[in-house]
Biopython code that builds the backbone (N, CA, C, O; Angstrom):
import numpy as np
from Bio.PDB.StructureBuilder import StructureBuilder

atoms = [
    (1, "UNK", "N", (-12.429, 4.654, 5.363)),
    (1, "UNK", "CA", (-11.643, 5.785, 4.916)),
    (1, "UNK", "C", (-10.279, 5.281, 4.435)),
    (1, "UNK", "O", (-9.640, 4.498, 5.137)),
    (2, "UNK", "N", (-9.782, 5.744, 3.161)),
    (2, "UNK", "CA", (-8.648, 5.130, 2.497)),
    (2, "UNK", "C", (-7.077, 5.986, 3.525)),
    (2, "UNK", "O", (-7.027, 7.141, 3.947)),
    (3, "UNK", "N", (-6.409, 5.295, 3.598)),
    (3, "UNK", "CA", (-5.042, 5.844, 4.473)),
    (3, "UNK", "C", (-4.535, 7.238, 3.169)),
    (3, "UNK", "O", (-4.608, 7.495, 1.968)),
    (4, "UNK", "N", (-4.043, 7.764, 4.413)),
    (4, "UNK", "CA", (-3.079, 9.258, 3.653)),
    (4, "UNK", "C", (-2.213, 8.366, 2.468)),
    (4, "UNK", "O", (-2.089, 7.163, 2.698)),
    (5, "UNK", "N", (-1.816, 8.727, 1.638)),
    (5, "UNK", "CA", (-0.486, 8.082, 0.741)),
    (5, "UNK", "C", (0.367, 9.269, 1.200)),
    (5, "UNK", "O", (0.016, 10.443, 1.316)),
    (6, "UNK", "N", (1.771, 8.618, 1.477)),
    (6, "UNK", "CA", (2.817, 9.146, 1.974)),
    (6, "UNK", "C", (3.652, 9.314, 0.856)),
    (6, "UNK", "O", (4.088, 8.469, 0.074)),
    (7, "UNK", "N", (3.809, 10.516, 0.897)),
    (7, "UNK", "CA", (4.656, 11.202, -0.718)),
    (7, "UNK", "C", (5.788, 11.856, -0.134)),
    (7, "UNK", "O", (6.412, 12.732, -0.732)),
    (8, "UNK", "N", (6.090, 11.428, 1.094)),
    (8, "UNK", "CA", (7.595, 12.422, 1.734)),
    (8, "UNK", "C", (8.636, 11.265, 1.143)),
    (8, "UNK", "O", (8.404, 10.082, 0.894)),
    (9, "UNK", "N", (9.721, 11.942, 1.022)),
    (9, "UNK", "CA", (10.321, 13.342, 1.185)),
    (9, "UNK", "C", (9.614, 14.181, -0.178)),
    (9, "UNK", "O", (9.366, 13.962, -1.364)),
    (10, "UNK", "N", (9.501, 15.074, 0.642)),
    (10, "UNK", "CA", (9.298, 16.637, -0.763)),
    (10, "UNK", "C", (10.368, 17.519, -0.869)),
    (10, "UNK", "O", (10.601, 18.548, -0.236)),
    (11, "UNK", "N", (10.797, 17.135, -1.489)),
    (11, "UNK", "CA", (12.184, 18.317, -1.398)),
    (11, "UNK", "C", (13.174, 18.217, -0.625)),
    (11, "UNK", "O", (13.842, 17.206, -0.412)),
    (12, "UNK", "N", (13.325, 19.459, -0.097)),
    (12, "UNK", "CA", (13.999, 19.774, 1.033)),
    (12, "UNK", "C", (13.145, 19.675, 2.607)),
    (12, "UNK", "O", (13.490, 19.621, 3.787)),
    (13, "UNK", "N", (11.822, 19.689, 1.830)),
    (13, "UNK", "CA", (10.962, 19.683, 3.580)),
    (13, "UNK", "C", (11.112, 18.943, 4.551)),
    (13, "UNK", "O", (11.166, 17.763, 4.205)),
    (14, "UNK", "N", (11.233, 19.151, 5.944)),
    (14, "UNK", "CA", (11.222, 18.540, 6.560)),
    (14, "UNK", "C", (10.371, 17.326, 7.049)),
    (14, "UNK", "O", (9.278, 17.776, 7.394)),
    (15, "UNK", "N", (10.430, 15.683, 7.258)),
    (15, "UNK", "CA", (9.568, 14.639, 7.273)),
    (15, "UNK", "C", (8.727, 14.775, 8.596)),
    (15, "UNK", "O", (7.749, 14.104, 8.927)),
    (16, "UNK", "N", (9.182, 15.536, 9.098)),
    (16, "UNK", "CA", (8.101, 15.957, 10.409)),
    (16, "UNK", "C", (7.293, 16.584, 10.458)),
    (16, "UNK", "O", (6.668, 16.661, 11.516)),
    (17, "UNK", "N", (6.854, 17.458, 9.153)),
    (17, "UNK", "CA", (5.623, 17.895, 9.447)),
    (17, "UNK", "C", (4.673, 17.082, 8.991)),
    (17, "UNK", "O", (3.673, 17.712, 8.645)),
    (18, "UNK", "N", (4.558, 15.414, 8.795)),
    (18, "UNK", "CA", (3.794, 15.226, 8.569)),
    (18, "UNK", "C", (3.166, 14.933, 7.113)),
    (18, "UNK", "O", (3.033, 15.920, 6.389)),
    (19, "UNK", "N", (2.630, 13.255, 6.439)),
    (19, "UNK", "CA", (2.705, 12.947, 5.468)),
    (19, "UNK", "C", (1.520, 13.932, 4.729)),
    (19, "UNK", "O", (1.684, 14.505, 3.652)),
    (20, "UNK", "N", (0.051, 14.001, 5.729)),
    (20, "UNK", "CA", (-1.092, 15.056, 5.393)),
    (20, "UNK", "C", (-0.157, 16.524, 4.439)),
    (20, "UNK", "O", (-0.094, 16.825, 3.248)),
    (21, "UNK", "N", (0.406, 17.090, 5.640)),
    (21, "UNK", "CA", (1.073, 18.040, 5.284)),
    (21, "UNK", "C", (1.790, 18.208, 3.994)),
    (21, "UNK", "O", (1.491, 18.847, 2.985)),
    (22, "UNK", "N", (3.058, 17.293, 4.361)),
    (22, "UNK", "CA", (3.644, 17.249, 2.927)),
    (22, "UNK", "C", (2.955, 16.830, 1.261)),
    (22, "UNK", "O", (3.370, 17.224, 0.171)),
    (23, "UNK", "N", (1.885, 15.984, 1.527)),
    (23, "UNK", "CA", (1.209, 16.101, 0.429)),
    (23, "UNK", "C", (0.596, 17.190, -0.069)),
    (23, "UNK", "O", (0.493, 17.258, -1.293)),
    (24, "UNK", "N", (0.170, 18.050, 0.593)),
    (24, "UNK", "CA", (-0.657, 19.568, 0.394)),
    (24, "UNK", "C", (-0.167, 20.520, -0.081)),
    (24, "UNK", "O", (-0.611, 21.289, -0.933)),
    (25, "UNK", "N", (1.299, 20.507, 0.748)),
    (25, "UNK", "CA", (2.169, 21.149, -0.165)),
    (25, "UNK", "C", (2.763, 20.978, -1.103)),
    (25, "UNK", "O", (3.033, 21.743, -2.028)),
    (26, "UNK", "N", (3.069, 19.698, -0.880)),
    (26, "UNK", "CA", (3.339, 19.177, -2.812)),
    (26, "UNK", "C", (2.092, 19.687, -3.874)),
    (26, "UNK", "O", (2.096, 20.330, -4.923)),
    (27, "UNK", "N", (1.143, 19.123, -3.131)),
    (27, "UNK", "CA", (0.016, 19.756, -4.517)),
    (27, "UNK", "C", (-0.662, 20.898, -4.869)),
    (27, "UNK", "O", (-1.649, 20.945, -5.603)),
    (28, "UNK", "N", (0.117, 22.200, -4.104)),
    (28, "UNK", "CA", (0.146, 23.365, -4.031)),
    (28, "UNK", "C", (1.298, 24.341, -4.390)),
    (28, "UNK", "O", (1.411, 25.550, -4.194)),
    (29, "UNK", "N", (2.475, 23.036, -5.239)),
    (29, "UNK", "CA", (3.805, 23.363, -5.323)),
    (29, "UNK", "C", (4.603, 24.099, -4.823)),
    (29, "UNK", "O", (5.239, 25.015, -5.345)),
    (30, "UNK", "N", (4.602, 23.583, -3.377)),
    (30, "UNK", "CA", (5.654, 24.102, -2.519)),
    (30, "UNK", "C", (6.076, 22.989, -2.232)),
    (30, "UNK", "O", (5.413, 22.255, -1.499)),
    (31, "UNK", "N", (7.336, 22.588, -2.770)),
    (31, "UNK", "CA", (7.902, 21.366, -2.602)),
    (31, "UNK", "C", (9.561, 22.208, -2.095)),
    (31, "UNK", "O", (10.571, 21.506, -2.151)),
    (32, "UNK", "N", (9.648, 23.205, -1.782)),
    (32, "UNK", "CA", (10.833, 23.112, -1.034)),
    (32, "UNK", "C", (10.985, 24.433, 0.005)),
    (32, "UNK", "O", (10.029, 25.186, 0.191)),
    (33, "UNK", "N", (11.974, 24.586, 0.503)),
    (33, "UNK", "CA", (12.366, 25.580, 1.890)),
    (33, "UNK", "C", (11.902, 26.844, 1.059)),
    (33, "UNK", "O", (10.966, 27.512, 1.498)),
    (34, "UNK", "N", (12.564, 27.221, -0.207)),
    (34, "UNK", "CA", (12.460, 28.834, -0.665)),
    (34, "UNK", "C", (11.135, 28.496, -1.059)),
    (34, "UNK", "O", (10.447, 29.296, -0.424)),
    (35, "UNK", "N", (10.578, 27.973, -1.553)),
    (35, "UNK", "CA", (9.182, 28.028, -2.044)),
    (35, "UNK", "C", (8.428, 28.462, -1.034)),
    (35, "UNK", "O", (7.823, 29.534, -1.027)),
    (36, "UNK", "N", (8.445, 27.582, -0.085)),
    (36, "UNK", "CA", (7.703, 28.053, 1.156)),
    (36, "UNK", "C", (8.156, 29.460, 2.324)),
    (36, "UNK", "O", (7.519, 29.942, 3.261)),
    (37, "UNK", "N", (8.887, 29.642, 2.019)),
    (37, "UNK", "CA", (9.392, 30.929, 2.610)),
    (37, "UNK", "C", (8.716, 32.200, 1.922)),
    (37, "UNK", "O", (8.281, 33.108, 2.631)),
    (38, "UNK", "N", (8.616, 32.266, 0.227)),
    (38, "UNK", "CA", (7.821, 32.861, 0.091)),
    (38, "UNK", "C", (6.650, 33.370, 0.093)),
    (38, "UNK", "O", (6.081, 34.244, -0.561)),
    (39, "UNK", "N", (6.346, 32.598, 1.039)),
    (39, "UNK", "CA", (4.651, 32.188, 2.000)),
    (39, "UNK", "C", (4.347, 33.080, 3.312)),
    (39, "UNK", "O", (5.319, 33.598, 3.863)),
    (40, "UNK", "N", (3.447, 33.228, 3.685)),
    (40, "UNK", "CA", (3.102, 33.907, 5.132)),
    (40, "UNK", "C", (2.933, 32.597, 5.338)),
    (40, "UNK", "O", (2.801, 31.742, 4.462)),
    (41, "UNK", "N", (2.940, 32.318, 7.355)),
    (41, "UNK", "CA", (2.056, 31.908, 8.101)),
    (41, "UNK", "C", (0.821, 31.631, 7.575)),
    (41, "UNK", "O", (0.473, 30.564, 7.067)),
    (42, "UNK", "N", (0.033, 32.838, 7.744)),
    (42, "UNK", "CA", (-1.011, 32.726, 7.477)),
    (42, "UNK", "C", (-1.559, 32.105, 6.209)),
    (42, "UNK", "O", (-2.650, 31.536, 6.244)),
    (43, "UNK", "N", (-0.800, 32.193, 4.999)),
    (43, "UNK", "CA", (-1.171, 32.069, 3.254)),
    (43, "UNK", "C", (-1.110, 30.361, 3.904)),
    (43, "UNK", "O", (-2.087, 29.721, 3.516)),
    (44, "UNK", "N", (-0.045, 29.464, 4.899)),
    (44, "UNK", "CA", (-0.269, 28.277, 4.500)),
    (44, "UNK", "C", (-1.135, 27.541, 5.174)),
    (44, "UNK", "O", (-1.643, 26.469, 4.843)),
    (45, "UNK", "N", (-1.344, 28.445, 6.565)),
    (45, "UNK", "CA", (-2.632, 27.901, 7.454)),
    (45, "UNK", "C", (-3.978, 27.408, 6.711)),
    (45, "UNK", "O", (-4.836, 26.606, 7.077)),
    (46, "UNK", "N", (-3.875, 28.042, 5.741)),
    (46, "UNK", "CA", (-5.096, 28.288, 4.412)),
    (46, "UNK", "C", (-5.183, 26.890, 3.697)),
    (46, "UNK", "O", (-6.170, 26.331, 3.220)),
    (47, "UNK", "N", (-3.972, 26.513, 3.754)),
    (47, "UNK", "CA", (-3.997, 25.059, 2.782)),
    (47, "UNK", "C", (-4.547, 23.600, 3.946)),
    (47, "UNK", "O", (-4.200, 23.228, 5.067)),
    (48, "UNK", "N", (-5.417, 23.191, 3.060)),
    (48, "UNK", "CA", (-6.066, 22.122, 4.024)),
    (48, "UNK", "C", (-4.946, 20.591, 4.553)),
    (48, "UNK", "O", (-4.562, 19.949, 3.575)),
    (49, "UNK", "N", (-4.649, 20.258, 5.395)),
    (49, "UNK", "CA", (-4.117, 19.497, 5.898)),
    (49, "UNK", "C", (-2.585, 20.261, 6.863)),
    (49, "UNK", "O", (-1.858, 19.675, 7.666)),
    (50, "UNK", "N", (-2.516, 21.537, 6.454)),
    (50, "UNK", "CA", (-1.063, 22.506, 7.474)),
    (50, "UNK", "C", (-1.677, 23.385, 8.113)),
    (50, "UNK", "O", (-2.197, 24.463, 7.827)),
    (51, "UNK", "N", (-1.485, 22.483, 9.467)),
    (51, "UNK", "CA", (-1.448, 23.408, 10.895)),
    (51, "UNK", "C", (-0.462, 23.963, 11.404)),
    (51, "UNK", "O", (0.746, 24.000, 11.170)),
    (52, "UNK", "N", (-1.443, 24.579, 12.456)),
    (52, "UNK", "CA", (0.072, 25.545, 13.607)),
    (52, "UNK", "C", (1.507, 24.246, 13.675)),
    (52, "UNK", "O", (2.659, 24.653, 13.524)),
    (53, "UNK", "N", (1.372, 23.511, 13.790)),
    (53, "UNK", "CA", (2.006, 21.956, 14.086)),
    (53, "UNK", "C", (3.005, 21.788, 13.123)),
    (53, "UNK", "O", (4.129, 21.622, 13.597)),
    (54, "UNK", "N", (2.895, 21.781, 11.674)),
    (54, "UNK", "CA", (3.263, 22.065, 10.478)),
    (54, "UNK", "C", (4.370, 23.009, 10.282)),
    (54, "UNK", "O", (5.591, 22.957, 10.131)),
    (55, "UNK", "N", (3.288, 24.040, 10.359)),
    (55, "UNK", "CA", (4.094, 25.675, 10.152)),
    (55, "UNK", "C", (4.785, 25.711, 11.674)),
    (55, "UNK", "O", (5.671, 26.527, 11.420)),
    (56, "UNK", "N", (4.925, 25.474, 12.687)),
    (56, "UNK", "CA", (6.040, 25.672, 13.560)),
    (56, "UNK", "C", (7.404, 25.065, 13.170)),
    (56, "UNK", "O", (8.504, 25.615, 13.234)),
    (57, "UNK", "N", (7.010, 23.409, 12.615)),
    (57, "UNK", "CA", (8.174, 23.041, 11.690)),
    (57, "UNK", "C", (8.340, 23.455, 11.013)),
    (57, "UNK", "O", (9.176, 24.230, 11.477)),
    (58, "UNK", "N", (8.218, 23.841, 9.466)),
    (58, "UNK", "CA", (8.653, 24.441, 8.848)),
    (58, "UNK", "C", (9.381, 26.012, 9.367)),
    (58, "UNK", "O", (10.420, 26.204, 8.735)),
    (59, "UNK", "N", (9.228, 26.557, 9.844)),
    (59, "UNK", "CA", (9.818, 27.880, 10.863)),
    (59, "UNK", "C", (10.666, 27.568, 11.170)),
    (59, "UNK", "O", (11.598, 28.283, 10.802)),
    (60, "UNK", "N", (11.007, 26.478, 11.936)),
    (60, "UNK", "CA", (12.352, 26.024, 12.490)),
    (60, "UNK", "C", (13.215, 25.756, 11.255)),
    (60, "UNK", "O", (14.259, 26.407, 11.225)),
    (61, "UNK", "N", (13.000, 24.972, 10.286)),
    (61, "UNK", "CA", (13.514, 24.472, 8.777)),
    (61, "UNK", "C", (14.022, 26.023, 8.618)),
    (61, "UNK", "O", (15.142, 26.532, 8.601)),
    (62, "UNK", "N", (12.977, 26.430, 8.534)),
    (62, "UNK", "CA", (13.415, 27.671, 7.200)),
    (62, "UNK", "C", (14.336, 28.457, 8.060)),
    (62, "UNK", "O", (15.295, 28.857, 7.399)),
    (63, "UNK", "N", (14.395, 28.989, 9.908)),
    (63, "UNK", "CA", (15.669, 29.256, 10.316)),
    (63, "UNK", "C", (17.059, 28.676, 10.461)),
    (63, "UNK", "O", (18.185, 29.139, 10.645)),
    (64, "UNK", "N", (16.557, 27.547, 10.314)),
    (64, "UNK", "CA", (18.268, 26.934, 9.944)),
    (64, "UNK", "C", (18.992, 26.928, 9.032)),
    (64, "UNK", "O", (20.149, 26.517, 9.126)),
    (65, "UNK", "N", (18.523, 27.341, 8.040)),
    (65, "UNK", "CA", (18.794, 27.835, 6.614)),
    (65, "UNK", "C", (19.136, 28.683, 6.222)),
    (65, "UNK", "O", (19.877, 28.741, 5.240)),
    (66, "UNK", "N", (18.327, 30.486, 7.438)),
    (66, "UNK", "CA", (18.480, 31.318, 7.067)),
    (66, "UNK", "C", (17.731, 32.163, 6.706)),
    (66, "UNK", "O", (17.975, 33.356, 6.527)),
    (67, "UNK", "N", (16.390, 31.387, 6.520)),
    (67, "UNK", "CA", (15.240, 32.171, 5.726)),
    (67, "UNK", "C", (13.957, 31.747, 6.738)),
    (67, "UNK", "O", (13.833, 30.872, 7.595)),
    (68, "UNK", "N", (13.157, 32.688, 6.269)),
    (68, "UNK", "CA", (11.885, 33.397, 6.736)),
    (68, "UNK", "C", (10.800, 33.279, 6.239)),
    (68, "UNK", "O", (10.652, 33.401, 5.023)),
    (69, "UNK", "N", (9.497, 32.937, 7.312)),
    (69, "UNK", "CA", (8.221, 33.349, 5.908)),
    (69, "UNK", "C", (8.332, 34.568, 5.277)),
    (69, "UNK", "O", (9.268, 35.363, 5.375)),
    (70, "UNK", "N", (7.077, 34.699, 4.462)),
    (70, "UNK", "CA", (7.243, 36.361, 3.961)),
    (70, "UNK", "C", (6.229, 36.959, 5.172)),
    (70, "UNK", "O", (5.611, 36.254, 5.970)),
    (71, "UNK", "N", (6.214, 38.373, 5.113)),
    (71, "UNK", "CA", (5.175, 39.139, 6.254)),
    (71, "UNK", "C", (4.137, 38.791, 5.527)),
    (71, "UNK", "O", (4.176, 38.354, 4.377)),
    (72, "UNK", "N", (2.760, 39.069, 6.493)),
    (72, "UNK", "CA", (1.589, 39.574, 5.850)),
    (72, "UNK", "C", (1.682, 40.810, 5.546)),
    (72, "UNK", "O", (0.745, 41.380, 4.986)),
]
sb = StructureBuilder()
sb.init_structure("model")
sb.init_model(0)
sb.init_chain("A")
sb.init_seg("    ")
for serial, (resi, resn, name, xyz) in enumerate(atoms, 1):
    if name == "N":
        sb.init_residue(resn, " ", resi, " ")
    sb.init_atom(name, np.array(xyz, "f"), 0.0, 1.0, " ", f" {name:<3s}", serial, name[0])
structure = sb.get_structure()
């Protein structure tokens, strides 16, 4: 099995959620905090490689900032 390629930093995202992660969202163009805020929970659980693990980081990111997912 070939290794993840590590494409962090993405943006503004945080390097803790993870190189899986951050690639997914790069290739789903959410490469930064507002991008992904305009997201549910749930809309990113959907993307293959972002877990609960993920999206708890990003949550924390996006409150230090100020911002929020969107609701379902």
């Amino acid at each position: 099995m070939a290794p993840t390629p590590d494409v962090r930093p993405v943006g503004d995202l945080p390097d803790a959620i993870g190189k899986t992660a951050a690639r997914e969202l790069s290739a789903n163009g959410l490469t930064s905090l507002r991008l992904v805020a305009a997201r549910s929970r749930r809309e990113l659980l959907t993307i293959h490689g972002v877990g609960p693990k993920a999206v708890a980081i990003l949550g924390d990111a996006l409150a230090a900032e100020g911002l929020t997912f969107r609701e379902d």
